[in-house]
N, C-alpha and C positions, 0 to 999 in steps of 0.2 A: 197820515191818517190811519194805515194798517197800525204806525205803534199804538195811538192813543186807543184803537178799538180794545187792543190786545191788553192793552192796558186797565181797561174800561170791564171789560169783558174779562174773569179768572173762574177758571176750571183745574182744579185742583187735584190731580190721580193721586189716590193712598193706595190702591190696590190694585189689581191686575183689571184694569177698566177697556172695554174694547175697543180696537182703536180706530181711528175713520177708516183705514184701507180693509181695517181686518170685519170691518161690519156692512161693508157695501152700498151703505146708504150716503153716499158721496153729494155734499152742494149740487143742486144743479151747474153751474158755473162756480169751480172751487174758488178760493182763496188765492190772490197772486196772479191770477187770470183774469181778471174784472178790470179792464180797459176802456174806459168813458171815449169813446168816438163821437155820440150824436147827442149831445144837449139834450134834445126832445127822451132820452132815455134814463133821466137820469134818477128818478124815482124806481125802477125797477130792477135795483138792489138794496141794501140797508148801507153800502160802502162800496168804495169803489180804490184801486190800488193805483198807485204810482201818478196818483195825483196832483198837479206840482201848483201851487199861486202863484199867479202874476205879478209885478212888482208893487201895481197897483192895488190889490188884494191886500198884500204884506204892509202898504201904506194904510190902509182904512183900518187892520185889524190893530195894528201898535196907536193908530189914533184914538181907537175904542179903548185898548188896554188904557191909555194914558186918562183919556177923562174917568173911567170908572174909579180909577187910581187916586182920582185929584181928594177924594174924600173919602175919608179911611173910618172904619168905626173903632171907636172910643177902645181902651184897653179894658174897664172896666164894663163896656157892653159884650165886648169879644167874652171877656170870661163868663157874665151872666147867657151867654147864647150858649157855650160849652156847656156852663154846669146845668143848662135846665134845656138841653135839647130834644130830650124826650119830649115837655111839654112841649115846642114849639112845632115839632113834628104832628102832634096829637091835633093841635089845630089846623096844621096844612090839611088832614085825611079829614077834617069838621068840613072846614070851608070848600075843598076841593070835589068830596066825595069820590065818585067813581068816574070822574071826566076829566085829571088832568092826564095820567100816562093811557098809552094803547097795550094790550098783553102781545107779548112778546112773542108772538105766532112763528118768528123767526129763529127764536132760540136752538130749537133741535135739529133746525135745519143746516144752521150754519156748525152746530156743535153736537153731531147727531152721536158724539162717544159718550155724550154723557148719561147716557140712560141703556143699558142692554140691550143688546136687538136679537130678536126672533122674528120668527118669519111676518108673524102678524103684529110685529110690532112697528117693523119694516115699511110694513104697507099701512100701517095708520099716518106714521111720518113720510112718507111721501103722497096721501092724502090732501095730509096736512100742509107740505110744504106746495103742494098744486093749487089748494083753495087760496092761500095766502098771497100767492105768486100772483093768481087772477085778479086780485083786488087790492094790492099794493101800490102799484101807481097811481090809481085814483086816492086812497088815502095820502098819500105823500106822506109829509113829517107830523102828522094829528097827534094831539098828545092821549096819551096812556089816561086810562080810569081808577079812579079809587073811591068808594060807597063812604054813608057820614057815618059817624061812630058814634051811636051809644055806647058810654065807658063800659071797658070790660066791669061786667056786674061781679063777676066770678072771678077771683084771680087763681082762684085751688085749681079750676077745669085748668088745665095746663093744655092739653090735645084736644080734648073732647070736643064735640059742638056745641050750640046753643041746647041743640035740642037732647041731646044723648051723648054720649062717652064710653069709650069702650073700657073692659077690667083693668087694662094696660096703663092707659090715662087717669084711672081712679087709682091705683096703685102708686101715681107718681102724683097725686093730686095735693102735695104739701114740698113740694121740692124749693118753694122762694123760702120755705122758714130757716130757721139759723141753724137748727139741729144737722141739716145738708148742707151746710158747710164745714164741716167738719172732717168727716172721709166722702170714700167712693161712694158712690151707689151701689145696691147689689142686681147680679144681673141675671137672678131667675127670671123679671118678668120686668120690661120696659114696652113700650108704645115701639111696632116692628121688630121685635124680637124674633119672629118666627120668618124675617124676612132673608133672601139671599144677597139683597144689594139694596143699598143704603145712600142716600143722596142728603148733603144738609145747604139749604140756603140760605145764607146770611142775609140779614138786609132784606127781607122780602116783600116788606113795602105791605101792598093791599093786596099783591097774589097776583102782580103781573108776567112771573117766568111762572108762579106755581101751580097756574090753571093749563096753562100748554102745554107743563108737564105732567100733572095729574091726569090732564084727558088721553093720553098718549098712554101712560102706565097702569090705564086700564087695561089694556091686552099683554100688562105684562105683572099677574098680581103675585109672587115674588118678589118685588121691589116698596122700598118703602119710600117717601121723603116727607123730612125734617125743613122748616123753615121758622126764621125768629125773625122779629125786629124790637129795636126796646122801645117803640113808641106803643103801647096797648091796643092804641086805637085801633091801628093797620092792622094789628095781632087779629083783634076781635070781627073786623070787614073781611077778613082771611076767613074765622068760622062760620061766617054768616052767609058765604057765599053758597050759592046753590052747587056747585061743582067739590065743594070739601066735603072730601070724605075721611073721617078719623080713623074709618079701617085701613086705611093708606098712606093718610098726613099725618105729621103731627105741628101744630103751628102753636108756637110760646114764646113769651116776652123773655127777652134774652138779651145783655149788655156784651157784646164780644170781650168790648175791651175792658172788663172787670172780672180778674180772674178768680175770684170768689164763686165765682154765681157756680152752680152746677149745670148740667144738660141735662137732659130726659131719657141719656139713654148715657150706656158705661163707655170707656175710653178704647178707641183702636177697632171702633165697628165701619167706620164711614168708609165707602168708597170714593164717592163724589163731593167734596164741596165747592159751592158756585157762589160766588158774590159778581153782582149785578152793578154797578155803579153805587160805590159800598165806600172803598178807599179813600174817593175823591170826598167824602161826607165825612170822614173821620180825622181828627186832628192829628200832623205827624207824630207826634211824642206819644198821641194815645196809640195810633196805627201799629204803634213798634210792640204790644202787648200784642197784638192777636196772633 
C-alpha cells in the first residue's frame, strides 16, 4: 500500500526545497511507523504500512479484477474517450459539482516539504493538521467536492478571477493563441514573478490539494502556486472559489502532455511540482511526454 500511495502521491524537488527533518514539522505518526493493531482505529490515518491481505482478501480482489475484466470497451470507444477526455471530464465537474472528492486537509501534513516553513507557517500546518486529525475518523473515506461549471466564459483570463485579474494575468492574457507557440516567453513580468518559491500542480482537479495549500501560504506571501487541469470546467470552479486568490494562484487550462502549449510563467522557475492522482488518468504512451 506504501508503494501505490508513493506512487499516487509525486512531489517533485527542482530546487533546494526543505526537507521534512530540516523544517521540523514532522507527521504526527511519520511514515513506516503506522502499525494497524486495533481495527476500531483504522480511519485515523489516510494509510497504514506493512499491511499484508489474507488469502482470502487476495481471492475476492482477482475475482473483482476478473469480472470487471470479462467486458472490455470497444477500441474504437477507448480512442473516442482519449481523444475527447477533456469533454468527458468537463461533465464529471457538471454532474458531480463540489460533492464527489473531500480537500485534501492531509496533504501538508503528510508532505509538509512541499511548501516553505517559517515559524508561522509552522504553526498554521500544525493547526491544520490538529483540526483535521479531530475529525477524520468520523468522516472516514467521504468523497472529495467539486462545484458545477459554467463554461469558462473567458478563455484570455488565464489566472485572473471571475471578478478581477492581476497586471501579470492580463500580461499573459492571449497565451492559447498560435503566436506562443513559437518561442519562449519573456520574463519581465509573468503571474508570481516577484515570488521566492514557486509550486505547480498538475491535474488540479476543482482545487482539492489547492485550497489547503493556498490557506496555509497565506502566512507565507513569498510563495506562489500554479495549478492547471485541461478540463476548463475544473479550471473555472478553481476561480470561482471563494479561497482563490490570483495574487497568490495562478489556475489555467493546461494539456501536460502536448508539448506545444506554453505555461504562464518562463522555464527553470519551479521549485515544487505535485500531481495528485494524475499518472493513473493519463494514457502510457501519453504519460511518456510529460
Amino acid at each position: 500500500m506504501n508503494v501505490i500511495w508513493r506512487n499516487s502521491v509525486s512531489c517533485l524537488r527542482i530546487r533546494n526545497v526543505p526537507h521534512r527533518y530540516q523544517s521540523g514539522n514532522h507527521p504526527v505518526v511519520p511514515l513506516g511507523s503506522r502499525i494497524l493493531t486495533d481495527p476500531a482505529k483504522v480511519f485515523e490515518h489516510n494509510m497504514w504500512d506493512h499491511m499484508q491481505w489474507s488469502e482470502e482478501e487476495k481471492a475476492a480482489a482477482r475475482k473483482k479484477v476478473e469480472e470487471n475484466s470479462a467486458v472490455r470497451v470497444l477500441l474504437e470507444e477507448q480512442v473516442k474517450y482519449e481523444d475527447e477526455a477533456s469533454k468527458y471530464w468537463d461533465t464529471f465537474y457538471k454532474i458531480h459539482k463540489n460533492k464527489f472528492f473531500k480537500d485534501r486537509n492531509w496533504l501538508l501534513r503528510e508532505f509538509p516539504e512541499i511548501i516553505p516553513v517559517d515559524q508561522k507557517t509552522e504553526q498554521k500546518l500544525r493547526e491544520l493538521s490538529w483540526d483535521h486529525a479531530k475529525t477524520s475518523a468520523a468522516d472516514g473515506f467521504s468523497r472529495m467536492h467539486r462545484p458545477t461549471m459554467p463554461q469558462e466564459k473567458n478563455h484570455e483570463e488565464r489566472c485572473g478571477s471571475s471578478d478581477s485579474q492581476s497586471k501579470a494575468a492580463l500580461h499573459f492574457s492571449n497565451l492559447d493563441s498560435k503566436e506562443h507557440r513559437k518561442g519562449p516567453l519573456k520574463t519581465e513580468l509573468f503571474p508570481g514573478s516577484n515570488a521566492t518559491f514557486r509550486i505547480l500542480e498538475v491535474g488540479c482537479g476543482a482545487g482539492n490539494s489547492v485550497f489547503p495549500i493556498l490557506n496555509t501560504l497565506q502566512n507565507a506571501p513569498e510563495s506562489f502556486l500554479y495549478c492547471c487541469d485541461f478540463a476548463s470546467g475544473a479550471v473555472e470552479l478553481v476561480k470561482l472559489h471563494s479561497s482563490y486568490r490570483a495574487a497568490q494562484c495562478c489556475a489555467f487550462v493546461h494539456d501536460v502532455c502536448d508539448e506545444g502549449l506554453p505555461y504562464p510563467f518562463p522555464d527553470g522557475i519551479l521549485d515544487v511540482i505535485l500531481l495528485v492522482f494524475v499518472l493513473s488518468s493519463i494514457h502510457p504512451d501519453r504519460a511518456l511526454l510529460i
